[in-house]
MDTraj code that builds the backbone (N, CA, C; nanometers):
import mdtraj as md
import numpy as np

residues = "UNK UNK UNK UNK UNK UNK UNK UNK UNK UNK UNK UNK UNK UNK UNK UNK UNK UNK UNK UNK UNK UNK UNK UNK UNK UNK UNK UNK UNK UNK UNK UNK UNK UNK UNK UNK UNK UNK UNK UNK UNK UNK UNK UNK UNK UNK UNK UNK UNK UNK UNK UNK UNK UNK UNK UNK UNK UNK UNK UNK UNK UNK UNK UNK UNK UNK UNK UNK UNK UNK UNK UNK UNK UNK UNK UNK UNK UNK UNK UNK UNK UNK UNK UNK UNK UNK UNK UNK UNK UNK UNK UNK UNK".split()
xyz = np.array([
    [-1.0038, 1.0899, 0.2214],
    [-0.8957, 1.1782, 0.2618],
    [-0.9297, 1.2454, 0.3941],
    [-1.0605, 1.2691, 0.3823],
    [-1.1136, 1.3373, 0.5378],
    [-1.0751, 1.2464, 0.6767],
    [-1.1094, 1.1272, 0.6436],
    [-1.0689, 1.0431, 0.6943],
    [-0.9547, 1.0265, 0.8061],
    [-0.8661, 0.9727, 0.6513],
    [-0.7402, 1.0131, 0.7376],
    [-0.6702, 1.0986, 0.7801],
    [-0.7011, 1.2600, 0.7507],
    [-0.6632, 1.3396, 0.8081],
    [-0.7280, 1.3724, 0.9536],
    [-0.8036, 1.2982, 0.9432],
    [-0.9179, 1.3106, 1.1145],
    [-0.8195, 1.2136, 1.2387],
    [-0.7456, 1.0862, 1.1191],
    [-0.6893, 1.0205, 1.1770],
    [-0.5697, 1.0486, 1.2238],
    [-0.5076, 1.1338, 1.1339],
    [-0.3642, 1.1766, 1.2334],
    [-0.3886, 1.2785, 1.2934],
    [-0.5290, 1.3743, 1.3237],
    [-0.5406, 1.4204, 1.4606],
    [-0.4712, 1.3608, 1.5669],
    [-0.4623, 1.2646, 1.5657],
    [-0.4485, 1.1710, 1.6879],
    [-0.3417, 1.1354, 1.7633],
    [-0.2311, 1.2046, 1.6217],
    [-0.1193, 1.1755, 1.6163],
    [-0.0496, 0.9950, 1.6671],
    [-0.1207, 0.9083, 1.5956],
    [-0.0714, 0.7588, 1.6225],
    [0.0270, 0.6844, 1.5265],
    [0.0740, 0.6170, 1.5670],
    [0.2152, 0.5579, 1.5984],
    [0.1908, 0.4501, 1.4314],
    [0.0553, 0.4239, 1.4616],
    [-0.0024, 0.3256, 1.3014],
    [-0.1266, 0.3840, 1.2721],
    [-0.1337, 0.3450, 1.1442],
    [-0.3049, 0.3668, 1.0959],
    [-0.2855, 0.2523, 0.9885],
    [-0.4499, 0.2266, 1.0364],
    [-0.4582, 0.1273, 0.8995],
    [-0.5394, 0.1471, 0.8027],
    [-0.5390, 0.1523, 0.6651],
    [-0.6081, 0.1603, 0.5811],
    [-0.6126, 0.0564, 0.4993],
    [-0.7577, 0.0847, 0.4172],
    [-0.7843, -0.0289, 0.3236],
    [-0.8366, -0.0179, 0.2164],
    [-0.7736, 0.0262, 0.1204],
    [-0.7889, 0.0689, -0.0133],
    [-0.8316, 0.1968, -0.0406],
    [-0.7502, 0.2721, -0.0227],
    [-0.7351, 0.4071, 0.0638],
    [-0.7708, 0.5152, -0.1561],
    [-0.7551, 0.3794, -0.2678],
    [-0.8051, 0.4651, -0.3423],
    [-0.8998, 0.4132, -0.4876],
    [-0.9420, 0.3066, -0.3735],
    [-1.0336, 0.2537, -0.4580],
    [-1.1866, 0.3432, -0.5090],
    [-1.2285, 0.3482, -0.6602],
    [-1.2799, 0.4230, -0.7428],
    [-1.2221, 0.5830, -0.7684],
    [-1.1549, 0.5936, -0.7143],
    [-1.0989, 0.7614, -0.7624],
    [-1.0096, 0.7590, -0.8813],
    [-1.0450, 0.8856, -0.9093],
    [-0.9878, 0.9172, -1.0807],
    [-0.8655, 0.9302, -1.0206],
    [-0.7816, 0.9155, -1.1635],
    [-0.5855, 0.8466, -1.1407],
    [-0.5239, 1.0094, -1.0991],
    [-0.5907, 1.1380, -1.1201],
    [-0.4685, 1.2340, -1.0281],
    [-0.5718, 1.2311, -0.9141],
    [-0.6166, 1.1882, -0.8690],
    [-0.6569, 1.1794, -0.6951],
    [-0.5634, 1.0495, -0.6535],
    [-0.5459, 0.9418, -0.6912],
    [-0.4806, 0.8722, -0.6986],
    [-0.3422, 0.8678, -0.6465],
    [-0.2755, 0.9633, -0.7454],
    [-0.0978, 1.0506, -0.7428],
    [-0.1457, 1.0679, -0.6168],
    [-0.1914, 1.1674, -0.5684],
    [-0.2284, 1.2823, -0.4445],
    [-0.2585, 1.2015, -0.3134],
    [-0.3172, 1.0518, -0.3577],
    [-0.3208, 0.9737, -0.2448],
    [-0.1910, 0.9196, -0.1807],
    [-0.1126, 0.8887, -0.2990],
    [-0.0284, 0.8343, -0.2760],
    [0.1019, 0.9099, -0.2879],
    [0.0697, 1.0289, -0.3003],
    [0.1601, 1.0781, -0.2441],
    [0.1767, 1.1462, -0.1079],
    [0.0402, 1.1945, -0.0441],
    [0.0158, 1.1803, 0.0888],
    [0.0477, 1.0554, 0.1713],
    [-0.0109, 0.9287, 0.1532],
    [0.0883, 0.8165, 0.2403],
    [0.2203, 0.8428, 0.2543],
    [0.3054, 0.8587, 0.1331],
    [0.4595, 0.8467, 0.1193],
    [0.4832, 0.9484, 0.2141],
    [0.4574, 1.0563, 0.2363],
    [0.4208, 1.1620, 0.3259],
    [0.4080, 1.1617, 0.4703],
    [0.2905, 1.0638, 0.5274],
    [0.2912, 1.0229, 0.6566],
    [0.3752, 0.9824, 0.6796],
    [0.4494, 0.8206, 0.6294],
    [0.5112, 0.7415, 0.6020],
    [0.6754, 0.8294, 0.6558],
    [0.6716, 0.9324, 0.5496],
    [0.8223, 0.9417, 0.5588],
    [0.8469, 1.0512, 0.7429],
    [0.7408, 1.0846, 0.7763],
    [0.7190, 1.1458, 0.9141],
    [0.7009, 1.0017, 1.0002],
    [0.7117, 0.8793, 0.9941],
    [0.7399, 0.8152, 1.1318],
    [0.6286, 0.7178, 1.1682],
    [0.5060, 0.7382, 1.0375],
    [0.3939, 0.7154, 1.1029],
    [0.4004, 0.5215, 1.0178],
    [0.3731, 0.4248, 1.0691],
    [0.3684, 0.2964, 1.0498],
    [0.2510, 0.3303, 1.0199],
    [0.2218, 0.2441, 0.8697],
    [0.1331, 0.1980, 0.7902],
    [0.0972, 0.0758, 0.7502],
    [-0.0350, 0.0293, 0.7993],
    [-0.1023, -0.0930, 0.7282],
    [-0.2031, -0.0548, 0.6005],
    [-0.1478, -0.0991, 0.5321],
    [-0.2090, -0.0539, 0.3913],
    [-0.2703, -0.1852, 0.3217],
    [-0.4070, -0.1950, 0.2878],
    [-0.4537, -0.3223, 0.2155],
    [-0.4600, -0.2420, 0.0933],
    [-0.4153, -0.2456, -0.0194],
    [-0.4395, -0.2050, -0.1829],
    [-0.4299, -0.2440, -0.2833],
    [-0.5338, -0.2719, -0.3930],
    [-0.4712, -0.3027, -0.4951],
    [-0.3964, -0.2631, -0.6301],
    [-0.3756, -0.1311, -0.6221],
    [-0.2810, -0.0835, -0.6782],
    [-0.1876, -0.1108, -0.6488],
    [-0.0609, -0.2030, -0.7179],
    [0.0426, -0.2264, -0.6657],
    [0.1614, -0.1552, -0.6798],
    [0.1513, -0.0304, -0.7312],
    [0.2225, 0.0748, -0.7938],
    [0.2209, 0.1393, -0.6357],
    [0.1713, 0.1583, -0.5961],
    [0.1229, 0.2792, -0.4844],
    [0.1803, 0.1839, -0.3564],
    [0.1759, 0.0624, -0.3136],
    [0.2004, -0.0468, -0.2725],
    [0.3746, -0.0131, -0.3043],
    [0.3961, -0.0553, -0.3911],
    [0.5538, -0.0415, -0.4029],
    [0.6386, 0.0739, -0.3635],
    [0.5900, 0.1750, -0.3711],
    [0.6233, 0.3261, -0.3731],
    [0.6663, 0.3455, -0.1952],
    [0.5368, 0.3068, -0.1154],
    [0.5661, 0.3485, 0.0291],
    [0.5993, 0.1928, 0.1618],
    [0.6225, 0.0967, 0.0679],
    [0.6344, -0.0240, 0.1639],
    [0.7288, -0.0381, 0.1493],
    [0.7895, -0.1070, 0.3057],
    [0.9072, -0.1657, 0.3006],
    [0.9262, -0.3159, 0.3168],
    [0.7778, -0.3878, 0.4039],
    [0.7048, -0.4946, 0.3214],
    [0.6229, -0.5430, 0.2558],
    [0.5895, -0.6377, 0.1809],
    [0.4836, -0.6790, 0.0832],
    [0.4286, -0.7988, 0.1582],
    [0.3357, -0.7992, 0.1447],
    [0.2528, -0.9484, 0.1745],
    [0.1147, -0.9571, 0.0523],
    [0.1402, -1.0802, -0.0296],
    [0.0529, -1.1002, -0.1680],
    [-0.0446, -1.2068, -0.0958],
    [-0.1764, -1.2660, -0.0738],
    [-0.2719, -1.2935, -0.0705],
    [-0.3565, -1.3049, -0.1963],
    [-0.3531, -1.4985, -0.1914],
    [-0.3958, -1.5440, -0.2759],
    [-0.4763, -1.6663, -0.2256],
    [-0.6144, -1.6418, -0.2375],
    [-0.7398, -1.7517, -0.1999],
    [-0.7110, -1.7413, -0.0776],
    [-0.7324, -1.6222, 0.0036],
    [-0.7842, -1.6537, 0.1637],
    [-0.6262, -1.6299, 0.2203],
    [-0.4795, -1.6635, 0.1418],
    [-0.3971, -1.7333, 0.1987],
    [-0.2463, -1.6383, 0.1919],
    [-0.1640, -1.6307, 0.2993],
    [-0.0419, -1.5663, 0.2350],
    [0.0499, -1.6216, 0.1106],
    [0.0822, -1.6301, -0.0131],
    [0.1575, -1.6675, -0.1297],
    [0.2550, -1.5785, -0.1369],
    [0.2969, -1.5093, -0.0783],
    [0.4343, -1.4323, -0.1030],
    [0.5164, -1.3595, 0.0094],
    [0.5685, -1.2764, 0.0882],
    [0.6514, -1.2132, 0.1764],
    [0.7609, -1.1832, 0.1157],
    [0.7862, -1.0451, 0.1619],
    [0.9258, -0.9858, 0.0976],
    [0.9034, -0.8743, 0.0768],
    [1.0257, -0.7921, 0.0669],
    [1.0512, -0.6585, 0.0076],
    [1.0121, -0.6266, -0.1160],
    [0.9915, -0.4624, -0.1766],
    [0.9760, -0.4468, -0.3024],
    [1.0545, -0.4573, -0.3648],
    [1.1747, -0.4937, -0.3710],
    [1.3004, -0.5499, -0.4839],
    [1.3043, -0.6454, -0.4786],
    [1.2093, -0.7339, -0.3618],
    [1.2543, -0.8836, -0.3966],
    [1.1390, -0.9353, -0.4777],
    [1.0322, -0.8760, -0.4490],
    [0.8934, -0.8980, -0.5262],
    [0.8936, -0.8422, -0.6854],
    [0.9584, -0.8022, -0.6796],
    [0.9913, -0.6944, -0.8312],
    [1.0981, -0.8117, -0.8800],
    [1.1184, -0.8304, -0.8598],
    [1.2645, -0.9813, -0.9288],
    [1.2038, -1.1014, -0.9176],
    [1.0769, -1.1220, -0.8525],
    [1.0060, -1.2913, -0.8256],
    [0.8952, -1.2730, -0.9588],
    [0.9787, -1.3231, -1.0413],
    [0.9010, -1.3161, -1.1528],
    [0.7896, -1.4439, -1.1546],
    [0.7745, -1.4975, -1.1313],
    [0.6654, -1.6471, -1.0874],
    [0.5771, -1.5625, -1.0032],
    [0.5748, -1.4983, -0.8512],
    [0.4844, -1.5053, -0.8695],
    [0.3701, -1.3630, -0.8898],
    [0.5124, -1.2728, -0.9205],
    [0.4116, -1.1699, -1.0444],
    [0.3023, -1.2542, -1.1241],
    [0.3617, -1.3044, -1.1985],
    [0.3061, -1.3557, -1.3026],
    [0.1686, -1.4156, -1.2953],
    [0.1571, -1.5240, -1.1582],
    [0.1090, -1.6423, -1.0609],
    [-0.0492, -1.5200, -1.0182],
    [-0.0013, -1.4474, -0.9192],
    [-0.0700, -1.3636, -0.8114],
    [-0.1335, -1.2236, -0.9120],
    [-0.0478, -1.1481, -0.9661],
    [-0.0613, -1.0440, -0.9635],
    [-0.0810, -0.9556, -1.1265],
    [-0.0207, -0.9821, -1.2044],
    [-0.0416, -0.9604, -1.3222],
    [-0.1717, -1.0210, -1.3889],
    [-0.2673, -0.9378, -1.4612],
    [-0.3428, -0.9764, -1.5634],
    [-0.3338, -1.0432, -1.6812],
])
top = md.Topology()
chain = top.add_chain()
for i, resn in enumerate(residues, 1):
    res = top.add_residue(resn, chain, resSeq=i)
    for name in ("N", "CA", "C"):
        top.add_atom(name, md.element.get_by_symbol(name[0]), res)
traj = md.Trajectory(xyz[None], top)
């Protein structure tokens, strides 16, 4: 979190992050992700690598799924939310 708040010192146009909440307990989690939605809704373009796909859905307006090295999916979160294959395929346990 220090992090990225060091990062919008900077006030820039993108930031990229990459698993912005990997090992943190699930209300640090909320708080992460509800800070992105946050930047996000102020203007700021986000590259987000995550695997929470909950948190992923919440502040994107695209998806890109990566599977073996490779892109397997493109699209919006309503269109990825209705591609039941390759939920199923990619992303579900």
């Amino acid at each position: 979190m220090l992090t990225m708040c060091r990062t919008l010192m900077g006030d820039p146009d993108l930031i990229m992050i990459d698993e912005p909440t990997e090992g943190l307990a699930p209300k640090i989690v909320e708080q992460v992700g509800e800070l992105l939605s946050e930047i996000a809704r102020r203007g700021v373009s986000i590259l987000l690598v995550e695997q929470k796909l909950a948190i992923a859905l919440k502040i994107s307006h695209r998806l890109y799924v990566m599977g073996h090295g490779h892109m397997v999916y493109e699209g919006t979160p309503d269109e990825l939310k209705a591609n039941e294959k390759i939920r199923k395929e990619w992303l579900e346990v």
